[in-house]
DSSP file (Angstrom, degrees, kcal/mol; ACC not computed):
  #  RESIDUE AA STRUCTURE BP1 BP2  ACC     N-H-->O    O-->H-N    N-H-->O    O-->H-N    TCO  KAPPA ALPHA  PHI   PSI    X-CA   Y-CA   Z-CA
    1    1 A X              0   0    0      0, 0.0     2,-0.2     0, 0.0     0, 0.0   0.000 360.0 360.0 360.0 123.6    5.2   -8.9    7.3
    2    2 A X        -     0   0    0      0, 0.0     2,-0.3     0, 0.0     0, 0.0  -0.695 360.0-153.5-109.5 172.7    7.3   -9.5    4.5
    3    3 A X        -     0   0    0     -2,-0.2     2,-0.3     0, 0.0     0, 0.0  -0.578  25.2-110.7-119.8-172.2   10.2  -12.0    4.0
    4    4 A X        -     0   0    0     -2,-0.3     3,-0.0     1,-0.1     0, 0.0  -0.834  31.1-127.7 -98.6 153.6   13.3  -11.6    1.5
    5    5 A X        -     0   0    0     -2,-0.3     2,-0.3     2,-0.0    -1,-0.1  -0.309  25.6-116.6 -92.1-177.2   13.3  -13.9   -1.2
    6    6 A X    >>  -     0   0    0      0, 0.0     3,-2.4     0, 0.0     4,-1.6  -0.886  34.5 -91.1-125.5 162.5   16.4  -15.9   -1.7
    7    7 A X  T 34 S+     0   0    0      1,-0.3    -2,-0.0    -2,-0.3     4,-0.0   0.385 124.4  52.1 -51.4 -19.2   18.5  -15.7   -4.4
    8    8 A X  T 3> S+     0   0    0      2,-0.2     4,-1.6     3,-0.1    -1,-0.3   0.708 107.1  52.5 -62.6 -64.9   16.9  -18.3   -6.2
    9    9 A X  H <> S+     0   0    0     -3,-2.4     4,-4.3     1,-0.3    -2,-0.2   0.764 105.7  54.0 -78.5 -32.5   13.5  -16.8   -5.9
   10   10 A X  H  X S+     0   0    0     -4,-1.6     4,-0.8     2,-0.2    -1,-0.3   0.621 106.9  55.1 -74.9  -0.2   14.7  -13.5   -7.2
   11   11 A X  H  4 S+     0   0    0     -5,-0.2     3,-0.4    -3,-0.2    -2,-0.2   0.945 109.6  47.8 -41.4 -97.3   16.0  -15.5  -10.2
   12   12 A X  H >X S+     0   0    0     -4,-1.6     4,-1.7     1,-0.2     3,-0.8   0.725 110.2  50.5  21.9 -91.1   12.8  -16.7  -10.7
   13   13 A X  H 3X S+     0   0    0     -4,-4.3     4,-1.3     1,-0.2    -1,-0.2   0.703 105.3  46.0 -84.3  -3.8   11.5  -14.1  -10.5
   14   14 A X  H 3X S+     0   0    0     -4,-0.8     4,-0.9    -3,-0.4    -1,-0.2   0.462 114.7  55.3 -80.3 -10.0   13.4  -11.5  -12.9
   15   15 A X  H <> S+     0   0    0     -3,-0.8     4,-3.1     2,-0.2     5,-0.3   0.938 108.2  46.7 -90.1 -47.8   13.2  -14.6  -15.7
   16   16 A X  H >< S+     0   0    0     -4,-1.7     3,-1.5     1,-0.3     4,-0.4   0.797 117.0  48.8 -81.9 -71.2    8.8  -14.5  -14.9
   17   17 A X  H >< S+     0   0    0     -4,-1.3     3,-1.2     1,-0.4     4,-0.3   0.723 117.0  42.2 -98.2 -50.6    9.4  -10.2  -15.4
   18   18 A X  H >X S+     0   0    0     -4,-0.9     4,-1.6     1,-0.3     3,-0.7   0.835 113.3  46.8 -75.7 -35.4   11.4  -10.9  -18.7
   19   19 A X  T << S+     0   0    0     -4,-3.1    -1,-0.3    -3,-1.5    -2,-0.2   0.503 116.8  47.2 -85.3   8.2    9.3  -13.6  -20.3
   20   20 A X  T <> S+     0   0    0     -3,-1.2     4,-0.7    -4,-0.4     8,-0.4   0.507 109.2  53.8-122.4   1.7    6.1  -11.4  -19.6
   21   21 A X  T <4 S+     0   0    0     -3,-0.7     7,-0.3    -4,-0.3     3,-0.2   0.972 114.8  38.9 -66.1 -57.8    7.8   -8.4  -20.9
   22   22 A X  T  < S+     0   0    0     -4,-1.6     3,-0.3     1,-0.3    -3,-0.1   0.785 121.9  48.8 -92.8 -40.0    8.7  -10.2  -24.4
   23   23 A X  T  4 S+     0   0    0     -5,-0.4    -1,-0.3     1,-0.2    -3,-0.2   0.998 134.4   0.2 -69.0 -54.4    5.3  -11.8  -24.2
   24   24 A X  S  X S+     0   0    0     -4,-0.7     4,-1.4    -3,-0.2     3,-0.5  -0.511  71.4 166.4-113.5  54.7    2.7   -8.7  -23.3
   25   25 A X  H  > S+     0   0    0     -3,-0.3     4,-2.5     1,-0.2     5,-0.2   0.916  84.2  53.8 -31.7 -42.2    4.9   -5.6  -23.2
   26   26 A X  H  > S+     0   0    0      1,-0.2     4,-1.8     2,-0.2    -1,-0.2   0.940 110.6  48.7 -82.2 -28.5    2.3   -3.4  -23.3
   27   27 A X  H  > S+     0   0    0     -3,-0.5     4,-2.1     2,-0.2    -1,-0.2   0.926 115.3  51.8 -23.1 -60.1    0.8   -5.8  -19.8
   28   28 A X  H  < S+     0   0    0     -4,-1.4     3,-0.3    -8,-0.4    -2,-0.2   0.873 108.9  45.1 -56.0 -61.1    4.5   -5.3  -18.4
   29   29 A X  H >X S+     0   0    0     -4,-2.5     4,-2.4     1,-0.3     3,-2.0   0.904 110.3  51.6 -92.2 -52.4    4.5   -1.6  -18.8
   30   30 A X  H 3X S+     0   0    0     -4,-1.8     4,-1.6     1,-0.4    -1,-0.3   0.787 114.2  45.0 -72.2 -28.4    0.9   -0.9  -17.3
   31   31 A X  H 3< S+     0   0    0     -4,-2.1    -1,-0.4    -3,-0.3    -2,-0.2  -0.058 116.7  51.5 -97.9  31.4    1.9   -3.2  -13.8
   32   32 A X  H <4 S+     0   0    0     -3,-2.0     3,-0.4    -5,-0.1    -2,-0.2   0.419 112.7  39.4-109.2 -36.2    5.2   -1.2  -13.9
   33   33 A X  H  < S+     0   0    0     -4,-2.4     4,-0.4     1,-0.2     3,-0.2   0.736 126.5  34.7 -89.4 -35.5    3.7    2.2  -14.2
   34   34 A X  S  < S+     0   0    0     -4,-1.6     4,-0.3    -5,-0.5    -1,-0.2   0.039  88.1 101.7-116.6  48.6    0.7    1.5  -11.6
   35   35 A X  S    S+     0   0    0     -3,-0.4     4,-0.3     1,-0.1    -1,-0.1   0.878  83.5  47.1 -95.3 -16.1    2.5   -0.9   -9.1
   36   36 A X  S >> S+     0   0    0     -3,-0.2     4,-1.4    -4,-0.2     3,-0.6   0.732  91.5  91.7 -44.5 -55.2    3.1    1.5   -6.5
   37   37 A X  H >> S+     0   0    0     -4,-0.4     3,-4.7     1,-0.2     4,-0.5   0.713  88.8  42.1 -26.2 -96.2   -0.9    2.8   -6.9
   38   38 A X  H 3> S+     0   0    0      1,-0.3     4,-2.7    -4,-0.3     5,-0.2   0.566 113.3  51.0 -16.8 -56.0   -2.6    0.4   -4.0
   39   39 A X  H <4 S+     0   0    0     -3,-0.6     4,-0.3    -4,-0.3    -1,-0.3   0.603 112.7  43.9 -75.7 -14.8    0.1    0.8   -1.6
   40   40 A X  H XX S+     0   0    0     -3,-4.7     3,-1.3    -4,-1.4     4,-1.2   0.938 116.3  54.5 -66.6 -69.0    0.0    4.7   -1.7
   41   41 A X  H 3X S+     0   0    0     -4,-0.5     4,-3.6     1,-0.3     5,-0.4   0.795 106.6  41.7 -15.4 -69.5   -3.7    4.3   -1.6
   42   42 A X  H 3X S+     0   0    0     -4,-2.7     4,-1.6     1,-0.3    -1,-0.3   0.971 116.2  60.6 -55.3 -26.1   -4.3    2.0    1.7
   43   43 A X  H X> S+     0   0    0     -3,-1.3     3,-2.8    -4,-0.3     4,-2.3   0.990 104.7  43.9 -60.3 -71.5   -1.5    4.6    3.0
   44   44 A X  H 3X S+     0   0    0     -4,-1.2     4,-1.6     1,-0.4    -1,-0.3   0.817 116.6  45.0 -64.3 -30.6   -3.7    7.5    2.4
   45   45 A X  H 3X S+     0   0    0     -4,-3.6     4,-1.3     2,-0.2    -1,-0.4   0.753 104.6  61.7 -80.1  -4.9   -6.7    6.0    3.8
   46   46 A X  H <X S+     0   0    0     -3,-2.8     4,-1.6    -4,-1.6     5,-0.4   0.854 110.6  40.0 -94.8 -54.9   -4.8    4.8    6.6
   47   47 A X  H  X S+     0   0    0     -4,-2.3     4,-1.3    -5,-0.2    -2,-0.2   0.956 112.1  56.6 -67.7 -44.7   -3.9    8.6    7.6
   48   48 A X  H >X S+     0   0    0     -4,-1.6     3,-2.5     2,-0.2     4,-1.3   0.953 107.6  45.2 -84.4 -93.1   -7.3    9.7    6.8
   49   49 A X  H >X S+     0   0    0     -4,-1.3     4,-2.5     1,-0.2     3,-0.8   0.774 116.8  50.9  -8.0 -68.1   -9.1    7.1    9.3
   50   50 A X  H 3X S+     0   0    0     -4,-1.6     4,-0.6     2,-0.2    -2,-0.2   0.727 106.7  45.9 -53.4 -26.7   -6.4    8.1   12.0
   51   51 A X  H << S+     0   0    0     -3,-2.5    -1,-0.2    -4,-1.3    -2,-0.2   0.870 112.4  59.2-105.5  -8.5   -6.6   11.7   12.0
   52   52 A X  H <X S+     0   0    0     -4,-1.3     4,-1.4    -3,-0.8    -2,-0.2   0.723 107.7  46.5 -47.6 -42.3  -10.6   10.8   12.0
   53   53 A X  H  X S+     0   0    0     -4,-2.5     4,-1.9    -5,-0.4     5,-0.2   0.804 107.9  57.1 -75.8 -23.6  -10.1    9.0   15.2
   54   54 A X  H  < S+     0   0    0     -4,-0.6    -1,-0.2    -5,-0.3    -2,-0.2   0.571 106.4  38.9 -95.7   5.1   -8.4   11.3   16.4
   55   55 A X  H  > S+     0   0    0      2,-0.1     4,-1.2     3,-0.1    -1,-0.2   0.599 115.6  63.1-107.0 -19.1  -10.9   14.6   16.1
   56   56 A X  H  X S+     0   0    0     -4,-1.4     4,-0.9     1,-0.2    -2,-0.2   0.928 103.0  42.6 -58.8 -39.2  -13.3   11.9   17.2
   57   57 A X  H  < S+     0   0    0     -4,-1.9     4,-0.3     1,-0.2    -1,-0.2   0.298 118.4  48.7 -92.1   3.2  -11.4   11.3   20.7
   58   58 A X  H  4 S+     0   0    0     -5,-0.2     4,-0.3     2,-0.1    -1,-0.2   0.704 104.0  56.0-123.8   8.7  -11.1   14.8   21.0
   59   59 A X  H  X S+     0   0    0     -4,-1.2     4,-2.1     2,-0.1     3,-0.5   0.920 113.9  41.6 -58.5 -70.3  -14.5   15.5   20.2
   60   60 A X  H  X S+     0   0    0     -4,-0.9     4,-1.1     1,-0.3    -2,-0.1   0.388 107.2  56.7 -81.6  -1.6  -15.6   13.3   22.9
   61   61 A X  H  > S+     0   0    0     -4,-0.3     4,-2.0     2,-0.2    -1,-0.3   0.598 110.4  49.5 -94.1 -29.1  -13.1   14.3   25.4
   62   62 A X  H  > S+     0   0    0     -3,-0.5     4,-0.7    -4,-0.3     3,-0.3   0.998 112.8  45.6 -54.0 -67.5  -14.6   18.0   24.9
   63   63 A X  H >X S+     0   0    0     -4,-2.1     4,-1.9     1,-0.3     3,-1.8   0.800 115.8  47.7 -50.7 -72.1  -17.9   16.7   25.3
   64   64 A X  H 3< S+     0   0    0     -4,-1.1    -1,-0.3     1,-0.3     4,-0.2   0.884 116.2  46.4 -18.9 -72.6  -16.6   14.5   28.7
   65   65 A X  H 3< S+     0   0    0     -4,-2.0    -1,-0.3    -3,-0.3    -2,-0.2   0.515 104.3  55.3 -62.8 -26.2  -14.9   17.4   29.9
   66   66 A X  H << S+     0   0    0     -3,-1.8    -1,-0.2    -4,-0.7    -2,-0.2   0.772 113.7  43.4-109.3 -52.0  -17.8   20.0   29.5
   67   67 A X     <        0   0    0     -4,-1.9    -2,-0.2     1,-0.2    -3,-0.1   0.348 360.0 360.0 -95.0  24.5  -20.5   17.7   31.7
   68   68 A X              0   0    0     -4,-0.2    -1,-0.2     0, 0.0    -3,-0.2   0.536 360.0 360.0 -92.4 360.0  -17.6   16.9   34.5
């Protein structure tokens, strides 16, 4: 669950983006180019588990089905 910042916090937080450009760019650039990564990631394992459970339940529903 996420919230929305308030105006404040986004504030905040675009001054903390700017002073950590002007401080590390080359920091800045690398969490700008891979900040996305993780959240594809859990995504893709998230389908890959789920389309596991699901040849799993239909594995076992063959299986079920075959000694009723």
């Amino acid at each position: 669950m996420s919230m929305a910042l308030s105006t404040e916090e986004q504030r905040i937080l675009a001054e903390i983006e700017t002073r950590l450009a002007e401080d590390d760019p080359r920091l800045a650039r690398r969490l700008i180019t891979h900040g996305g990564t993780p959240r594809r990631r859990v995504r893709l394992i998230a389908a890959v588990v789920i389309a596991a459970l699901g040849v799993i339940t239909a594995l076992v529903s063959a299986i079920l089905a075959a000694f009723s």
